[in-house]
Backbone as CSV, one residue per row, in Angstrom:
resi,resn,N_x,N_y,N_z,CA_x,CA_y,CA_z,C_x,C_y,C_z
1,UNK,-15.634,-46.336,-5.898,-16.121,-45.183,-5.134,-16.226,-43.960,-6.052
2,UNK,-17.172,-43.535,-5.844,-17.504,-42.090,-6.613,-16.951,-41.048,-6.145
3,UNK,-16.319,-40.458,-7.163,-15.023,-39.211,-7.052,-15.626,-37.891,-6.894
4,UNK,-16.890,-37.809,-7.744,-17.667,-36.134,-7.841,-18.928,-36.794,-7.937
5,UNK,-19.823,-36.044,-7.389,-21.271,-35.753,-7.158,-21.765,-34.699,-7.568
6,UNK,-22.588,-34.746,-8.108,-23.623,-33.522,-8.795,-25.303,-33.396,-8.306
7,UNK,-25.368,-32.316,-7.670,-26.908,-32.205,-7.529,-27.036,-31.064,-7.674
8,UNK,-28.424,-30.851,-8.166,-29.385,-30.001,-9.187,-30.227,-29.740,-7.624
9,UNK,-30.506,-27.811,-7.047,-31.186,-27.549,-6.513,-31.630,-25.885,-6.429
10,UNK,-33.026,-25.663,-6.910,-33.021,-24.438,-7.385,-32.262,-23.455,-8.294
11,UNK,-32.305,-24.526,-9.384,-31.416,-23.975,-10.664,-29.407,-23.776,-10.506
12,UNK,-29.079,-24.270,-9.392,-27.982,-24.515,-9.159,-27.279,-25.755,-9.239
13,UNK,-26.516,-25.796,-10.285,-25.806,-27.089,-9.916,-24.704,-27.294,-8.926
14,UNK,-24.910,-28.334,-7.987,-23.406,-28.162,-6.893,-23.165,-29.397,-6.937
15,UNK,-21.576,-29.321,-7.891,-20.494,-29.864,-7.948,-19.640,-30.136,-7.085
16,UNK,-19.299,-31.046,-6.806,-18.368,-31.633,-5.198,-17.542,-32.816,-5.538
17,UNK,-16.264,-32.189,-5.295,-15.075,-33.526,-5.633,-15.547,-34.422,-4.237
18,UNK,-15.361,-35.685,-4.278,-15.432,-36.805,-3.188,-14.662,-37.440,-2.714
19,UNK,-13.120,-37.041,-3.255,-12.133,-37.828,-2.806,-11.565,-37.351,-1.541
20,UNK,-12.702,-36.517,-0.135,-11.937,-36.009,0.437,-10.628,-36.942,1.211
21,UNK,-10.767,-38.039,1.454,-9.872,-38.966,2.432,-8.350,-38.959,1.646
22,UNK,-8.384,-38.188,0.389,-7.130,-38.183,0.024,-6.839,-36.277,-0.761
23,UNK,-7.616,-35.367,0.247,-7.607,-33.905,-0.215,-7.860,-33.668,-1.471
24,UNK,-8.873,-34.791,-1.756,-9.336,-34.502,-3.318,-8.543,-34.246,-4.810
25,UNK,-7.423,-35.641,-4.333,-6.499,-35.515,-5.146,-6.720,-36.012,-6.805
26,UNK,-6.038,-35.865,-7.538,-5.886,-36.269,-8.965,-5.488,-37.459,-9.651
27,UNK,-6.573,-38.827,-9.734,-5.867,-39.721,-10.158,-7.113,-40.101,-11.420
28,UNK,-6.872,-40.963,-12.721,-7.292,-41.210,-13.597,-9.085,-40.987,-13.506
29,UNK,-9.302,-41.897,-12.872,-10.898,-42.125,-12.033,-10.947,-40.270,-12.111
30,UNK,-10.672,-39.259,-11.375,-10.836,-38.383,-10.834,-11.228,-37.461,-11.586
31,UNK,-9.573,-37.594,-12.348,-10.027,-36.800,-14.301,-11.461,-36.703,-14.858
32,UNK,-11.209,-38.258,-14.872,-12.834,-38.536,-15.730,-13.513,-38.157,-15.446
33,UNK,-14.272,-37.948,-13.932,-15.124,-37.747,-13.284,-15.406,-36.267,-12.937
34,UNK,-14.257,-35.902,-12.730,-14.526,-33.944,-13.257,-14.698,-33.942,-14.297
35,UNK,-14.375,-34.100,-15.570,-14.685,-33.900,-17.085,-16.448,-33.965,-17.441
36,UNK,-16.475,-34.917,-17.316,-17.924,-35.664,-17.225,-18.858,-34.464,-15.999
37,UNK,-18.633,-34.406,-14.980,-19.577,-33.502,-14.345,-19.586,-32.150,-14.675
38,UNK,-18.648,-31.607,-15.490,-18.667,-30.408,-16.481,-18.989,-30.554,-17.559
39,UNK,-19.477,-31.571,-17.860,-19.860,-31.808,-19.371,-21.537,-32.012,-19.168
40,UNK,-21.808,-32.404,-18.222,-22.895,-32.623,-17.598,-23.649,-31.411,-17.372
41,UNK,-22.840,-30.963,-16.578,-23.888,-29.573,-16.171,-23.954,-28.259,-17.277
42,UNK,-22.900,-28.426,-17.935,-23.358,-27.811,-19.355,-24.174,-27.706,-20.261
43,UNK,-24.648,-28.834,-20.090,-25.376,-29.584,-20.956,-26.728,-29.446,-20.230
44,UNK,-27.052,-29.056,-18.552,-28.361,-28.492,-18.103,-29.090,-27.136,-18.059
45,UNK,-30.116,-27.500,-17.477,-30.354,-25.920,-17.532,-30.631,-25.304,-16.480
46,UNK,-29.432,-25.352,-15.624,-28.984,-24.731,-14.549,-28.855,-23.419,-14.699
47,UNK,-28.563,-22.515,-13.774,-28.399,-20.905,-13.443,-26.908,-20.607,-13.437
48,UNK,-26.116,-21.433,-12.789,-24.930,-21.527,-12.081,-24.594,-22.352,-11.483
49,UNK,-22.867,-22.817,-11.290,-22.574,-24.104,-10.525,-21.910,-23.245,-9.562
50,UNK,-21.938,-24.284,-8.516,-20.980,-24.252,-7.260,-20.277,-25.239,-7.339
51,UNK,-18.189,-25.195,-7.602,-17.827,-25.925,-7.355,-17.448,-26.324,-6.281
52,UNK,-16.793,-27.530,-5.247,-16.147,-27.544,-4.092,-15.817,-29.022,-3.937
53,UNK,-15.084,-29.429,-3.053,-14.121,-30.597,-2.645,-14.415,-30.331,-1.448
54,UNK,-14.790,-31.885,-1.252,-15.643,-31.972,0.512,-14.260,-32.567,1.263
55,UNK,-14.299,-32.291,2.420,-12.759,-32.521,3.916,-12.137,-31.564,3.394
56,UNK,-10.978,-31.678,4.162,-9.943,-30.211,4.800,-9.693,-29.341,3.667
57,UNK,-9.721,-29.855,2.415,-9.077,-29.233,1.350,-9.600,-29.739,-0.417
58,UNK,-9.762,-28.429,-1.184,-10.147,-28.438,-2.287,-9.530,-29.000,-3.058
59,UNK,-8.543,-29.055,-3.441,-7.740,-30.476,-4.157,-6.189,-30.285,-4.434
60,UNK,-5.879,-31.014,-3.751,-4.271,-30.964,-3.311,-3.350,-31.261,-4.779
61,UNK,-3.802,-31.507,-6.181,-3.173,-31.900,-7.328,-3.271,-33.135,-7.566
62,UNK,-1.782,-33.605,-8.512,-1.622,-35.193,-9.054,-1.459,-35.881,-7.316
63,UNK,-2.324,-36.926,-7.336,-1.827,-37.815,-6.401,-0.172,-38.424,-6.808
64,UNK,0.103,-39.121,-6.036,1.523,-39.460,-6.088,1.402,-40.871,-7.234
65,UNK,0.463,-41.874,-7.009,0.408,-42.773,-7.872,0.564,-42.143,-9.322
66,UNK,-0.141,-41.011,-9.570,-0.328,-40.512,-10.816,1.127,-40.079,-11.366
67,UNK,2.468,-39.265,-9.943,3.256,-38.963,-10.610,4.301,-40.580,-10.520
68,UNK,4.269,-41.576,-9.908,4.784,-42.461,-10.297,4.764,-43.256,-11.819
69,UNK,3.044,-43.354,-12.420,2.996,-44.014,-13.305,3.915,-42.892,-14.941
70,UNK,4.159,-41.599,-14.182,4.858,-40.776,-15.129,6.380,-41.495,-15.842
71,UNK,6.673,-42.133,-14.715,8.597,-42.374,-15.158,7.999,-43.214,-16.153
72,UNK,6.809,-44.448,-15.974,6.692,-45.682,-16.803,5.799,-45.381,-18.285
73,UNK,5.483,-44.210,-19.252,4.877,-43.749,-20.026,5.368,-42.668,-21.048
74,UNK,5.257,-43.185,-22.120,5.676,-42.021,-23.521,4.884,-40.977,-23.140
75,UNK,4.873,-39.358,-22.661,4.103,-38.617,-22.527,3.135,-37.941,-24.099
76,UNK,3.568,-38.234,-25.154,3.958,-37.872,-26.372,2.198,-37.907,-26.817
77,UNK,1.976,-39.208,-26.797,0.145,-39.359,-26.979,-0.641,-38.737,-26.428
78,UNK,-0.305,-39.365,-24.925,-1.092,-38.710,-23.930,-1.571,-37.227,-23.680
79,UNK,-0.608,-37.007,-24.023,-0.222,-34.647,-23.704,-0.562,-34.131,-25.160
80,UNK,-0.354,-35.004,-26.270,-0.130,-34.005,-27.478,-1.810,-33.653,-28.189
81,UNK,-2.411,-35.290,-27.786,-3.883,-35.463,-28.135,-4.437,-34.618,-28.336
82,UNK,-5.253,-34.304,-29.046,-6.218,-32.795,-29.017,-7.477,-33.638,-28.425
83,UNK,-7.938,-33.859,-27.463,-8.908,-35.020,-27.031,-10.403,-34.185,-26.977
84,UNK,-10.288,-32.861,-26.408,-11.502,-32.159,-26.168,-11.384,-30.907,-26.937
85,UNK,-11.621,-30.916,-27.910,-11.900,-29.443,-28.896,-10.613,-28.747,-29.168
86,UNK,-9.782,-27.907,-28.492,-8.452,-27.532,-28.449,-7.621,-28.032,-27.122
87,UNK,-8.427,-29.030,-26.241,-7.577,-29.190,-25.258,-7.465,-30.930,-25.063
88,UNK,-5.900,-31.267,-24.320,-5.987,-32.734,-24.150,-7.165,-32.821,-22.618
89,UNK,-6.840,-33.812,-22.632,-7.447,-34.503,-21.288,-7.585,-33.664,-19.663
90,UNK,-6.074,-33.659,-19.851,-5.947,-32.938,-18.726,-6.337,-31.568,-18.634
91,UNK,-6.136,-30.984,-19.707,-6.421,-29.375,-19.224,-7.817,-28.838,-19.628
92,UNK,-8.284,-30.267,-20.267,-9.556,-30.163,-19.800,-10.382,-30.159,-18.863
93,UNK,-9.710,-30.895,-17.873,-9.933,-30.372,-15.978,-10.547,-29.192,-15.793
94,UNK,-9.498,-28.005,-16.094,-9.964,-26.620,-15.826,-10.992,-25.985,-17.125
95,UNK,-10.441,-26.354,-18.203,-11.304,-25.775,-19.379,-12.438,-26.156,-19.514
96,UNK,-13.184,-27.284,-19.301,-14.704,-27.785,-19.359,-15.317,-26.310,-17.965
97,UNK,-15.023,-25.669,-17.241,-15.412,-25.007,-16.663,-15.417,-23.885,-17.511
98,UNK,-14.424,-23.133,-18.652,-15.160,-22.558,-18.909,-16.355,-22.657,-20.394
99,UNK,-16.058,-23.541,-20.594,-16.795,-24.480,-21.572,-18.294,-24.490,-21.170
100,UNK,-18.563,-24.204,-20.193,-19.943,-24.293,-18.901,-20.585,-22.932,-19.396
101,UNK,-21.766,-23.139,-19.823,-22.457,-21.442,-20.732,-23.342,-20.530,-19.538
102,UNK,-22.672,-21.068,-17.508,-23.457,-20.411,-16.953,-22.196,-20.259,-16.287
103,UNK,-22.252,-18.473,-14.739,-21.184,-18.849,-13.983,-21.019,-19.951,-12.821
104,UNK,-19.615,-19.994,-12.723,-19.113,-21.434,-12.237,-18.244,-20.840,-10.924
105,UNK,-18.976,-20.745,-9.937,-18.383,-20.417,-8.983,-17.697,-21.278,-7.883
106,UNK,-16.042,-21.150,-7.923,-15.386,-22.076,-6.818,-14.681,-22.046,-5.477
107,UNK,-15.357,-22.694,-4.345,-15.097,-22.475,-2.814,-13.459,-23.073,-2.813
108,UNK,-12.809,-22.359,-2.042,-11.797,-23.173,-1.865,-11.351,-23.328,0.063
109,UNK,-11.199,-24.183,0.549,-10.768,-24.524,1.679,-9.400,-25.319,1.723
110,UNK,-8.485,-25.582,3.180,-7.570,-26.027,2.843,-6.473,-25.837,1.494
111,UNK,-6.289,-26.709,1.051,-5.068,-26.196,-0.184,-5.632,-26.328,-1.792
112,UNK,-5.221,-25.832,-2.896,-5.497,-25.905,-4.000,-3.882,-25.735,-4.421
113,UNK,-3.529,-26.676,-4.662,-2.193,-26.862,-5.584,-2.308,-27.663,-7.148
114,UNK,-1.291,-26.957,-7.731,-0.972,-27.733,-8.469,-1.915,-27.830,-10.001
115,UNK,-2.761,-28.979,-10.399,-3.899,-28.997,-10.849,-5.163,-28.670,-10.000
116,UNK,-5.091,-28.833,-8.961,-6.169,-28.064,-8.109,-6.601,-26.948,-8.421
117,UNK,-5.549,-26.148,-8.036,-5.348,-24.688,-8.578,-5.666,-24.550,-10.077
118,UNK,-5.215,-25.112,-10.864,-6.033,-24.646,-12.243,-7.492,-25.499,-12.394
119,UNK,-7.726,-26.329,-12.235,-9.367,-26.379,-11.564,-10.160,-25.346,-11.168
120,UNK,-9.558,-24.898,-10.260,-10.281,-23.468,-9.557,-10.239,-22.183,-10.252
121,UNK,-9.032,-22.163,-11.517,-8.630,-20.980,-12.190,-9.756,-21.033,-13.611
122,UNK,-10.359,-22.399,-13.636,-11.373,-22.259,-14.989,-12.507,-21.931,-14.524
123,UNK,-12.874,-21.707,-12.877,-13.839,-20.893,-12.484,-13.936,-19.376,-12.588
124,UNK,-15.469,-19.057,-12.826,-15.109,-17.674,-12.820,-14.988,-16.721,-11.578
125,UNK,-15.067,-17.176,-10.698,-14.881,-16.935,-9.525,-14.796,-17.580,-8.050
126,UNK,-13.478,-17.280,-7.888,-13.174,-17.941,-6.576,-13.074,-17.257,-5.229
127,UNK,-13.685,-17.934,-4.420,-13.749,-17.510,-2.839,-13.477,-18.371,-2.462
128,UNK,-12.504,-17.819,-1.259,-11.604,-18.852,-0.381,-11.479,-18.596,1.147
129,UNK,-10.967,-19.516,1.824,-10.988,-19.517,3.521,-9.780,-18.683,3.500
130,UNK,-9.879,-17.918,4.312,-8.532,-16.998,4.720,-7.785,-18.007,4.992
131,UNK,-7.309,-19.006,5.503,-6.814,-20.052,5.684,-5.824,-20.962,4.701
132,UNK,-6.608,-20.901,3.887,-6.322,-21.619,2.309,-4.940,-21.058,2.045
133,UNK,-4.078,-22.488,1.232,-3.107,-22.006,0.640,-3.199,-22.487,-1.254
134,UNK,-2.402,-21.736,-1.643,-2.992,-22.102,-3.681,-1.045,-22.059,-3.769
135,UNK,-1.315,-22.562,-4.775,0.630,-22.543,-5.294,0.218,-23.366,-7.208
136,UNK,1.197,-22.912,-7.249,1.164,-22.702,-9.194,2.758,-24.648,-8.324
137,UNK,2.345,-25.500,-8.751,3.001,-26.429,-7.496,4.074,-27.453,-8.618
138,UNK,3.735,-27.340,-9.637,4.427,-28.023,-10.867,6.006,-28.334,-10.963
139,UNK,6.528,-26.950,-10.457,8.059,-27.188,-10.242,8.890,-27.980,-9.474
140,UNK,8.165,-27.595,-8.587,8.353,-28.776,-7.559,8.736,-30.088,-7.970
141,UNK,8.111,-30.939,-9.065,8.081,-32.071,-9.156,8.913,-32.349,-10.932
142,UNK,9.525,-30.808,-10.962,10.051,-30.980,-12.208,9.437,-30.246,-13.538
143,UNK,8.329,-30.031,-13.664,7.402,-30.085,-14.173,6.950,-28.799,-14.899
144,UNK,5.903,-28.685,-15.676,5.786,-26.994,-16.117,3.855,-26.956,-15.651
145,UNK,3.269,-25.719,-15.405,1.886,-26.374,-15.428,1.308,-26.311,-17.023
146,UNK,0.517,-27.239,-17.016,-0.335,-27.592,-18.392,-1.642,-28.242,-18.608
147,UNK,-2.233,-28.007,-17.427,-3.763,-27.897,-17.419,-4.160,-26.554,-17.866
148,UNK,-4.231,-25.615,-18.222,-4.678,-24.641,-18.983,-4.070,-23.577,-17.891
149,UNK,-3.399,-23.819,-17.376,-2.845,-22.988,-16.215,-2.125,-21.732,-17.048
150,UNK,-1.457,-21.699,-18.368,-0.828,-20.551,-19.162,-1.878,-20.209,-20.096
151,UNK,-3.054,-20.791,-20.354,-4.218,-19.575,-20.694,-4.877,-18.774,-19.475
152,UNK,-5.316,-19.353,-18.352,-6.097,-18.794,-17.187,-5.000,-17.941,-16.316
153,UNK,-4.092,-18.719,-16.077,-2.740,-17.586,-15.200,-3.202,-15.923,-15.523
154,UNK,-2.271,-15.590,-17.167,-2.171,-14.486,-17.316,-3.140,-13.450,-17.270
155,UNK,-4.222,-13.868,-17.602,-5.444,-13.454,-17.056,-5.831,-12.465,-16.296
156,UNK,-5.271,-13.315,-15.177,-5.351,-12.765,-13.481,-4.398,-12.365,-13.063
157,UNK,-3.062,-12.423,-12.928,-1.698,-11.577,-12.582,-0.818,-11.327,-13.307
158,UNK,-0.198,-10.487,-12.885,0.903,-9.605,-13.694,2.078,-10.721,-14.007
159,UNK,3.012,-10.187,-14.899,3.736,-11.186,-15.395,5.144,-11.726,-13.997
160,UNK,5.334,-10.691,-13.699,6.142,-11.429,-12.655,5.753,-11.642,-11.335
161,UNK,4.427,-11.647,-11.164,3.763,-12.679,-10.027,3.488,-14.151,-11.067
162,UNK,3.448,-14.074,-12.142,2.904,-15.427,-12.664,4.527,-16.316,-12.685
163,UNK,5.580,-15.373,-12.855,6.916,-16.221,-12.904,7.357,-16.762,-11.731
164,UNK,7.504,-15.498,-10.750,7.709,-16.098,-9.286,6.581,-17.310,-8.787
165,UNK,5.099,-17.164,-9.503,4.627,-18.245,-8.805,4.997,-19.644,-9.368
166,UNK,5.145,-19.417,-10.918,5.559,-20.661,-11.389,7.414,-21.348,-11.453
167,UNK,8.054,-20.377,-11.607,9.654,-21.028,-11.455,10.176,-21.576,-9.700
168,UNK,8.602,-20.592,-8.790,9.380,-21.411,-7.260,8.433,-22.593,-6.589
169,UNK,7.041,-22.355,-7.150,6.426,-23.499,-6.362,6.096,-23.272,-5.067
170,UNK,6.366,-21.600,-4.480,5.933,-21.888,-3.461,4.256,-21.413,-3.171
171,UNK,3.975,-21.771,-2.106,2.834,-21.924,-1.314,2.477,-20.517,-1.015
172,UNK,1.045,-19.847,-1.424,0.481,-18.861,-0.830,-0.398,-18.347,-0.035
173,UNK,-0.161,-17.455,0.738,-1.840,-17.494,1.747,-3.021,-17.105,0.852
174,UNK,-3.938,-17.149,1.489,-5.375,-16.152,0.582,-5.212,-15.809,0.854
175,UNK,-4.903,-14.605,1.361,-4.798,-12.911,1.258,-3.729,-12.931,0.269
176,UNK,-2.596,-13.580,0.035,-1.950,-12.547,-0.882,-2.665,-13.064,-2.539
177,UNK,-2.633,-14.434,-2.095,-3.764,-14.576,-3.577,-4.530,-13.466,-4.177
178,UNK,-5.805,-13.164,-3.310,-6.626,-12.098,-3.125,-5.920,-10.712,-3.848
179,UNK,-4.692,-10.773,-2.702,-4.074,-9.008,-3.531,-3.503,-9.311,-4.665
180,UNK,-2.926,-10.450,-5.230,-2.529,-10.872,-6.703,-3.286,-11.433,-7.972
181,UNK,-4.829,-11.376,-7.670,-5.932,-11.919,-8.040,-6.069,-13.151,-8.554
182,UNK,-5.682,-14.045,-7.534,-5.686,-15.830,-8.020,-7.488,-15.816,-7.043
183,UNK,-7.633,-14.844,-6.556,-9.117,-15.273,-5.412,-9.675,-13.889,-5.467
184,UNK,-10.882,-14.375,-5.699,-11.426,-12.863,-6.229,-12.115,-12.432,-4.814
185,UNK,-12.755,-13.308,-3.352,-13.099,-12.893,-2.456,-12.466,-14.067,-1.515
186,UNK,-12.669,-13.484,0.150,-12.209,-14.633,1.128,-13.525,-14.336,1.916
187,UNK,-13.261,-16.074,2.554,-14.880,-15.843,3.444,-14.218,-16.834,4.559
188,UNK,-14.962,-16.676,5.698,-14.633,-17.843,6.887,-15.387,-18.949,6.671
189,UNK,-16.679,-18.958,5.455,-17.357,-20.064,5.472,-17.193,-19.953,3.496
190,UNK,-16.234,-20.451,2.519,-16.757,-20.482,1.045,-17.556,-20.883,0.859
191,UNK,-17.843,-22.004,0.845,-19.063,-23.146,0.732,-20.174,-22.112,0.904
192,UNK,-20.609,-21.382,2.051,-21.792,-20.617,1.750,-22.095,-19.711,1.127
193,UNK,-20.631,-18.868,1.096,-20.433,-17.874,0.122,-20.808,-18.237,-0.674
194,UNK,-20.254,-19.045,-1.936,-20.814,-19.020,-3.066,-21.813,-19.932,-3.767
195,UNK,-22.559,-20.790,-2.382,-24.132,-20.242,-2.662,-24.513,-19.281,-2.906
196,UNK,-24.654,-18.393,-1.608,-25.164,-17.564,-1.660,-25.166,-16.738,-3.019
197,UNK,-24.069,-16.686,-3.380,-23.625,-15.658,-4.571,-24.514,-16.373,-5.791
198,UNK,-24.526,-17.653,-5.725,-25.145,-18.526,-7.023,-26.693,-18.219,-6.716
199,UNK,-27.002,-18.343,-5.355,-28.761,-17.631,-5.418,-28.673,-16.202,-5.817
200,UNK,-27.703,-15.479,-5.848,-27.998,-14.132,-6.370,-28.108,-14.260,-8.102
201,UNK,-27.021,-14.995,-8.563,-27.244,-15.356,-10.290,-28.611,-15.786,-10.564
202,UNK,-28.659,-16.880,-9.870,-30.040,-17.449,-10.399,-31.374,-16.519,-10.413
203,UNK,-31.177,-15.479,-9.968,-32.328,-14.795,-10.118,-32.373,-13.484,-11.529
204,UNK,-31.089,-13.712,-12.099,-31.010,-12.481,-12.818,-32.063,-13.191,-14.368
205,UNK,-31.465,-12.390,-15.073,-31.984,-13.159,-16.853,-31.179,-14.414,-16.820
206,UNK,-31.475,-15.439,-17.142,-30.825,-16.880,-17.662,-30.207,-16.459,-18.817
207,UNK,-31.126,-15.527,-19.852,-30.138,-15.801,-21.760,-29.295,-14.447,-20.993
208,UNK,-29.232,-13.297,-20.480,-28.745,-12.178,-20.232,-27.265,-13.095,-20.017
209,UNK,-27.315,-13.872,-18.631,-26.020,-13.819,-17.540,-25.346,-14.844,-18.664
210,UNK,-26.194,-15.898,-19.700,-24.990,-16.911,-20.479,-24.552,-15.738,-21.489
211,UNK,-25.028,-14.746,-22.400,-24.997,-13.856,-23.004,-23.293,-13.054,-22.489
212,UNK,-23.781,-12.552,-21.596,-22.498,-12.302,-20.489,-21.105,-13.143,-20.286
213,UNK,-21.385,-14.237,-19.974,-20.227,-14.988,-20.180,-19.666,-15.289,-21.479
214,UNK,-20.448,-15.038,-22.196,-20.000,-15.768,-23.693,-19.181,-14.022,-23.833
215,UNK,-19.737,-13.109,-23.599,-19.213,-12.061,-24.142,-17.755,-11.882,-23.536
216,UNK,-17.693,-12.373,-22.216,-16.573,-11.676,-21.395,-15.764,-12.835,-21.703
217,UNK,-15.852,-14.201,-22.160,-15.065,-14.962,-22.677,-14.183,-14.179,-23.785
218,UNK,-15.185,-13.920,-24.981,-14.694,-13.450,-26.130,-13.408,-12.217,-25.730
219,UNK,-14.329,-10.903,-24.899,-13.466,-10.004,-24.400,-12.043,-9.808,-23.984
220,UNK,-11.619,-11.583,-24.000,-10.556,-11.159,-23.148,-9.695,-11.754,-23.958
221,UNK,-9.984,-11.736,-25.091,-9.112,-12.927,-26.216,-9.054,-12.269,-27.940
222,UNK,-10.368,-11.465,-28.042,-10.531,-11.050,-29.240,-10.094,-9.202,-29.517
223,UNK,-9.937,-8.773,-30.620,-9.888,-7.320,-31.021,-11.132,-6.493,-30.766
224,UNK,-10.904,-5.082,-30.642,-11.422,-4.215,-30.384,-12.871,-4.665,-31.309
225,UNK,-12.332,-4.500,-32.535,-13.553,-4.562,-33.422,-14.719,-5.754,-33.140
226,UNK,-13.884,-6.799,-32.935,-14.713,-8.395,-32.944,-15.899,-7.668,-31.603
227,UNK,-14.947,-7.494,-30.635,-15.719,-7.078,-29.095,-17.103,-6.205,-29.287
228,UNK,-16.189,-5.313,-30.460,-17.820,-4.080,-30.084,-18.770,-4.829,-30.820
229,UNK,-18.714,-5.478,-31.969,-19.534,-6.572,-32.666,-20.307,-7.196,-31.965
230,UNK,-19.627,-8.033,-31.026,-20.387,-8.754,-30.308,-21.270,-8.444,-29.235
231,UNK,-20.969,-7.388,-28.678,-21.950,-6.866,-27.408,-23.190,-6.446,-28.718
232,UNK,-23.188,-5.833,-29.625,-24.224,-5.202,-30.305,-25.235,-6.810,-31.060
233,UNK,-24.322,-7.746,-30.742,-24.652,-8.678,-31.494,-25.752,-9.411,-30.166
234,UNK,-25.076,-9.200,-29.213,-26.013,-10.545,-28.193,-26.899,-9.790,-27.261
235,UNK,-26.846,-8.582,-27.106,-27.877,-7.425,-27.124,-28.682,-7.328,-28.203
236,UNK,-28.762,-7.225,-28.926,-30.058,-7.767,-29.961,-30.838,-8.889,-29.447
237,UNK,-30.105,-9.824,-28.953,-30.728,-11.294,-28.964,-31.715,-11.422,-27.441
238,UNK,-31.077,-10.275,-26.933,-31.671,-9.836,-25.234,-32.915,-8.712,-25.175
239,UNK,-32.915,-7.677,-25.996,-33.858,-6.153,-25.716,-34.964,-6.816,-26.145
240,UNK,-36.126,-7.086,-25.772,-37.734,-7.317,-26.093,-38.073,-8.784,-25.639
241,UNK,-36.917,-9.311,-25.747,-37.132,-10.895,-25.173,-37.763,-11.387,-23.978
242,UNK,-38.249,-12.236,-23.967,-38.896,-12.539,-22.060,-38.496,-12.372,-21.314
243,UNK,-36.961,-13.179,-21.384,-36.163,-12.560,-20.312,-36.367,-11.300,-20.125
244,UNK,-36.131,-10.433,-20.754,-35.520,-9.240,-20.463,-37.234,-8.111,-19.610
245,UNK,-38.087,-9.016,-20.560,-39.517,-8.261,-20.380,-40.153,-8.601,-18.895
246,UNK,-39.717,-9.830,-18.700,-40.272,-10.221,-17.333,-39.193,-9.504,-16.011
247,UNK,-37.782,-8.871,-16.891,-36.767,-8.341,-15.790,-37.726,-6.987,-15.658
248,UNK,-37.906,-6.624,-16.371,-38.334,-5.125,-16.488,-40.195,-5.032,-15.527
249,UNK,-40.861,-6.528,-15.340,-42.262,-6.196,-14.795,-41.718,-6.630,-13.407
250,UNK,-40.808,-6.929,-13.097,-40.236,-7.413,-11.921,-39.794,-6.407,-11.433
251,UNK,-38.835,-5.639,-12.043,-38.594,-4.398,-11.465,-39.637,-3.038,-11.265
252,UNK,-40.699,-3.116,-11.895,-41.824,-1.857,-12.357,-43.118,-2.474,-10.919
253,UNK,-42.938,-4.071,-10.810,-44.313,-4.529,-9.991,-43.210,-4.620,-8.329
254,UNK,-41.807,-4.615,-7.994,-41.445,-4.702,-7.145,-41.275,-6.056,-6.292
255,UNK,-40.913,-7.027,-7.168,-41.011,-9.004,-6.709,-39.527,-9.516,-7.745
256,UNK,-39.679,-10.554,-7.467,-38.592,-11.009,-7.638,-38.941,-11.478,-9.069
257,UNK,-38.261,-12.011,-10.326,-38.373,-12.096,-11.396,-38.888,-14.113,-11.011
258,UNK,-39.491,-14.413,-12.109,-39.872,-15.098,-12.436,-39.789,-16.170,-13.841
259,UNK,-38.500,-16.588,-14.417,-37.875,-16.709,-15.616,-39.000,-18.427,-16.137
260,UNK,-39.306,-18.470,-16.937,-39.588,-19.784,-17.627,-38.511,-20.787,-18.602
């Protein structure tokens, strides 16, 4: 059975975990199959993805099989691997999202724990059901998170919301997510939300908005100097360009842009 589905519609890719009959949980098959559909749509020439996990909930973490086959395995290979560029396997889950050179926008319904939750944290933006609960869920089971959860965490909250979320494991609403910035908006419907939001990308510049991400990647990792470099650097690559020329007859003729 197929774990994720990918379809291509009006320059959007929408990404959809399939395991809902088990809250779109985390087992080997599952891995792969997120990896691969981020490697995939990277690799198109899409506008923007929509991620989401179809039934009650966006993805509840390791299934239980997954933490059983833990007692029976040297973690040592498995975890230490450099398998995908700087990341193993697993935390390539969340990192192939931002590995993705367009934005990657993720619905969340029901729960996001665990690896779920850092799934959703390599998006660049998440909207969620007021409903929804997210938890940093690792402790719980012993555990530390290490899907890229201690690059993307700090990111987004202050240091002792990132401790309390990670030393207790417990469970949060969206709203306080929201006020601690694990969810950047709440909606009664995500799923349409961030369509909608992905038809608003898709209409901007294509080289502008990857331009953008590549920059605000860099931004949040590099020195003052590297930063101002680079905006002067990928602004060059944008002022006179089509993109930018067809933004500008779009705005002067009053229609919607028209990108090739």
């Amino acid at each position: 059975m197929a774990r994720v589905s990918v379809e291509y519609k009006d320059h959007i890719a929408h990404v959809t975990l399939t395991r809902g009959d088990k809250m779109n949980a985390l087992d080997d098959a599952m891995v792969k199959a997120i990896i691969a559909a981020g490697q995939e749509v990277a690799a198109s020439d899409a506008r923007a993805v929509v991620l989401s996990g179809e039934g009650k909930s966006f993805c509840a973490g390791l299934d239980m099989a997954s933490f059983a086959s833990m007692a029976h395995m040297d973690p040592t290979e498995w975890l230490m691997t450099r398998s995908h560029g700087d990341a193993n396997e697993m935390q390539e889950l969340a990192m192939v999202w931002r590995r993705v050179p367009v934005p990657v926008i993720c619905a969340i319904q029901g729960v996001a724990y665990g690896g779920g939750l850092q799934i959703a944290l390599g998006a660049d933006i998440r909207i969620a059901h007021p409903d929804s609960k997210l938890a940093v869920m690792e402790m719980k089971w012993g555990i530390i998170p290490d899907m890229g959860g201690m690059v993307l965490l700090p990111e987004l909250v202050r240091s002792d919301v990132l401790r309390l979320l990670t030393y207790t494991a417990r469970p949060i609403g969206a709203a306080q997510a929201a006020e601690w910035g694990l969810v950047t908006q709440l909606a009664d419907d995500p799923l349409a939300e961030a369509i909608a939001l992905a038809e608003e990308i898709v209409h901007k510049s294509p080289s502008a908005i990857r331009a953008a991400k590549r920059l605000i990647d860099l931004a949040e990792s590099a020195g003052r100097q590297e930063v101002l470099l680079a905006e002067s650097r990928e602004q060059v690559q944008l002022i006179g360009k089509p993109d930018q020329v067809e933004v500008i007859a779009a705005q002067m003729q009053g229609r919607k842009p028209e990108f090739k």
